[in-house]
Structure formats: C-alpha cells, structure tokens
MINU-187815 format. One record per atom (N, C-alpha, C): residue in one letter; x, y, z. Coordinates in steps of 0.05 Angstrom, whole numbers, plus 32768, in hexadecimal, padded with zeros to 4 digits. Atoms other than C-alpha are relative to their C-alpha. Layout:
BEGIN
AXYZ ...
***
This chain:
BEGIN
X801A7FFC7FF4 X7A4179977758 X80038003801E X80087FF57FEB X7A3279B5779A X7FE77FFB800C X801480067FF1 X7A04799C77C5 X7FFC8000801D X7FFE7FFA7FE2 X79EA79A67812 X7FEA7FE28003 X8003800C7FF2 X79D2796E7838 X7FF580098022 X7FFE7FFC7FE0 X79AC796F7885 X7FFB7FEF8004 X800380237FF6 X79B8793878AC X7FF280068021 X800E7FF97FE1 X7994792D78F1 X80107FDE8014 X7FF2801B7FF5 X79CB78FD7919 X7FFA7FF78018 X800880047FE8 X79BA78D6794E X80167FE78007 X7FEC80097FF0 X79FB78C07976 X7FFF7FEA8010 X7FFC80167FED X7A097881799E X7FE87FEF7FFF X801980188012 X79D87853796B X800A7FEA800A X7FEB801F8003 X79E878097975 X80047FFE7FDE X7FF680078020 X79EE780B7923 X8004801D7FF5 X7FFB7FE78016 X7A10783A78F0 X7FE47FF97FED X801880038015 X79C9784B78C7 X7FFE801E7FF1 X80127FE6800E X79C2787E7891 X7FE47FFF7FF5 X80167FFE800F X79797887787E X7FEE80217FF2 X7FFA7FEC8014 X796778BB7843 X7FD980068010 X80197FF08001 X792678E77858 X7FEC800F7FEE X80027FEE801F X791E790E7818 X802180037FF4 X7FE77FF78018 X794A792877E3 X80198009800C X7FE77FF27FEB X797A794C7819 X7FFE7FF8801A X8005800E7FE6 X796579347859 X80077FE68005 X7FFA80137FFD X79837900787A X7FFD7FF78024 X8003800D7FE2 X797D78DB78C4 X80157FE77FFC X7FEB800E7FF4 X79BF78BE78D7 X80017FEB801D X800080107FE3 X79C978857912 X801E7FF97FFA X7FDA7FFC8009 X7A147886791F X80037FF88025 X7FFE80127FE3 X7A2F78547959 X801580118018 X7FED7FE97FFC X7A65788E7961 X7FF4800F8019 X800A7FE57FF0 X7A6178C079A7 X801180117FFF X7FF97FE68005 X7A5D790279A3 X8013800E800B X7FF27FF27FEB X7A9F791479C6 X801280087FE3 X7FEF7FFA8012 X7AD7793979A0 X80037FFC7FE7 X800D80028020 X7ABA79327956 X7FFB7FE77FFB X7FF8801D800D X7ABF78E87955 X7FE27FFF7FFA X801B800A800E X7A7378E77943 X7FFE80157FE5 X7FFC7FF3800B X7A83791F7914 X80137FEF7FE9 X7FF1800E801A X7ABB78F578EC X7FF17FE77FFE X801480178009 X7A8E78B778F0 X7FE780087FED X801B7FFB800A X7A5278D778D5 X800A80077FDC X7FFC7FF98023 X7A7F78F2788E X80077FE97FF9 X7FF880148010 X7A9C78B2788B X7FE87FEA7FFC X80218017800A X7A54788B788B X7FF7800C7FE3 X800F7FF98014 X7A3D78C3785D X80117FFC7FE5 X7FF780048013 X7A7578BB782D X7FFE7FDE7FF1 X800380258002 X7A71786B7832 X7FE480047FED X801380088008 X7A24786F7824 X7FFB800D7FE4 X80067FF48017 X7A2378A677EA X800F7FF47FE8 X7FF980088013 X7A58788077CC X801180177FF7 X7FF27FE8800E X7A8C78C477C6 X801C7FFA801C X7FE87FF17FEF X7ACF78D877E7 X7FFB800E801C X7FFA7FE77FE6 X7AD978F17830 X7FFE80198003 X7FFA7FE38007 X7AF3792B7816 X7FEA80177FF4 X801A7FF0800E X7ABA794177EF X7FF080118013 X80177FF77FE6 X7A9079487833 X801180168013 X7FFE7FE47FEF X7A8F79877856 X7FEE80018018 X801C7FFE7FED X7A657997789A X800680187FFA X7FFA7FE87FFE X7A5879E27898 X7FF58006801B X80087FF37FE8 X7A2F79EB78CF X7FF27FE1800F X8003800E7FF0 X7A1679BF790D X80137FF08016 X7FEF800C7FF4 X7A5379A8792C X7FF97FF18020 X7FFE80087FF0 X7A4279A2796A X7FDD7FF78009 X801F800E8003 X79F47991795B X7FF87FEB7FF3 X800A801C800D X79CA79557949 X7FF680067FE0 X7FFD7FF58019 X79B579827908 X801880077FF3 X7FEA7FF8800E X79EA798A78D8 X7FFC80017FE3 X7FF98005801E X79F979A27893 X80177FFA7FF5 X7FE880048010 X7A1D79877865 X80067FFC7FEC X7FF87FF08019 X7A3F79A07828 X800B7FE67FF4 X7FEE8017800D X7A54796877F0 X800880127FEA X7FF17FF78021 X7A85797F77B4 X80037FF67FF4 
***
C-alpha cells in the first residue's frame, strides 16, 4: 500500500508532537532546528515512532526545505 501524507512542521517546539488533522493531514511540533536536515530526520523518525511502521518505509518527496511537506509511506 502506497500512501501520501502532508505534514505542516513547525521546528524548534519545546515538545516532539504529532497531531492527525484529517485522514492525511498532519501538524507536526518537532524540538529539532531546521539546519542541515536534522528537522527533516527528526520529523520521519517521530512519524515512523507514531504510525507504528519502519523508518524505511517513509519517504519525503517534496518540501525539503519547507514547513509543508509530503510524504510518501510504502
């Protein structure tokens, strides 16, 4: 199964928080800053923690360097 995910992250939270918006939508709080991906590898490894799946599974395809991002689960 293939699924997309958009997350809306908001960097340098005082708490790691995932909270679910709808069915695909998500609003991330990630204690992580945005320098050299490190809010980028914090954000798959919250989302893998909270979904309950593999690292690996999680994909970003697009947003890298934005507070919108998608993201692809396998």
């Amino acid at each position: 199964i293939e699924m997309k995910i958009f997350v809306r992250v908001k960097p340098n939270a005082k708490v790691n928080e995932v909270e679910s918006v709808d069915g695909s939508h998500y609003a991330v709080r990630l204690k992580a800053v945005p320098m050299q991906g490190k809010a980028n590898e914090a954000l798959i490894a919250l989302l893998a923690l909270h979904l309950g799946i593999a690292r690996s599974r999680i994909q970003m395809i697009s947003g890298f360097s934005s507070r919108l991002k998608v993201i692809e689960i396998s």
